[in-house]
Structures are given as structure tokens and as C-alpha cells.
N, C-alpha and C positions, 0 to 999 in steps of 0.2 A: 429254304426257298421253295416256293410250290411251283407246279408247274404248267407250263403253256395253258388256260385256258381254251378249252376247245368242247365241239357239240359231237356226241355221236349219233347216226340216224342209219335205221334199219329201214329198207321195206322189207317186207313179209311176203311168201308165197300170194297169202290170201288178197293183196294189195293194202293192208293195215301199214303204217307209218309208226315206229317208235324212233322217240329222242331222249337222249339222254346229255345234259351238260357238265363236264368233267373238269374239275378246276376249277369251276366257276363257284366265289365262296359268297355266302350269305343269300339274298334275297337279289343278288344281280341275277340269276338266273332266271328271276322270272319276266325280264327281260326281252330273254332271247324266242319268249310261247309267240308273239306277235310275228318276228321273226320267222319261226318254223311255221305260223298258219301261213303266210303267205308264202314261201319257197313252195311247200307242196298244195296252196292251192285247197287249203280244209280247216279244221276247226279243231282245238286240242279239246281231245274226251274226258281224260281223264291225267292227272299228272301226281309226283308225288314229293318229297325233299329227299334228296340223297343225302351223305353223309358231310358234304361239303357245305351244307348250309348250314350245319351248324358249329363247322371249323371254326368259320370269322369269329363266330360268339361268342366259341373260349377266347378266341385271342385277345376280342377287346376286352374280356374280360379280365385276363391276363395283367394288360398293360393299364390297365386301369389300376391293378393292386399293386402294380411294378412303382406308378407314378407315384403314390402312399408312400410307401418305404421313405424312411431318413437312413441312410447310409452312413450317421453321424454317429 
């Protein structure tokens, strides 16, 4: 089971803004960039995929090869 989807958000001494979304699997994350430009009122620079975007991918892939199998 994975768990809670949630965002984390730094400010920085220098007042830079970083976000990171944690749990959030696949391309739902990019989602939440609209999201984060308006809470803080800016524009996302620059962003990158974390490890969770490409979680979902195995899985459908997974369950795609799961659905193949005859168990016969």
C-alpha cells in the first residue's frame, strides 16, 4: 500500500520556494505545478520527476503481464 499522497514546500533563507510531491505516482504530479504557482503567488523554474513517477509504470506494467498469464 503506498502512502498518503502529500506536497512538501521549503522556503529558503534567500526567499526561493522548493516543492517536492511525495506519493504522488505517475504524471498526477504535474498537477499539483498550477497548484504550487498560485499558493505562493510565482512561476515554477524549473522541476524534475522523482522516483515515484516512475512507480505507477512498473505497476501498470506489472498488471498488464499479471492479466496474460492462464493459470491453467
Amino acid at each position: 500500500m503506498t502512502e498518503r499522497p502529500r506536497i512538501e514546500v521549503t522556503v529558503h533563507p534567500d526567499g526561493t520556494v522548493t516543492a517536492e510531491t511525495l506519493d504522488v505516482l505517475g504524471d498526477r504530479c504535474l498537477d499539483w505545478i498550477a497548484v504550487l504557482e498560485d499558493l505562493v503567488d510565482g512561476r515554477v523554474e524549473d522541476s524534475a520527476y522523482t522516483t515515484d513517477y516512475t512507480r505507477e509504470q512498473q505497476t501498470a506494467w506489472h498488471q498488464q503481464v499479471n492479466r496474460d498469464v492462464d493459470p491453467g
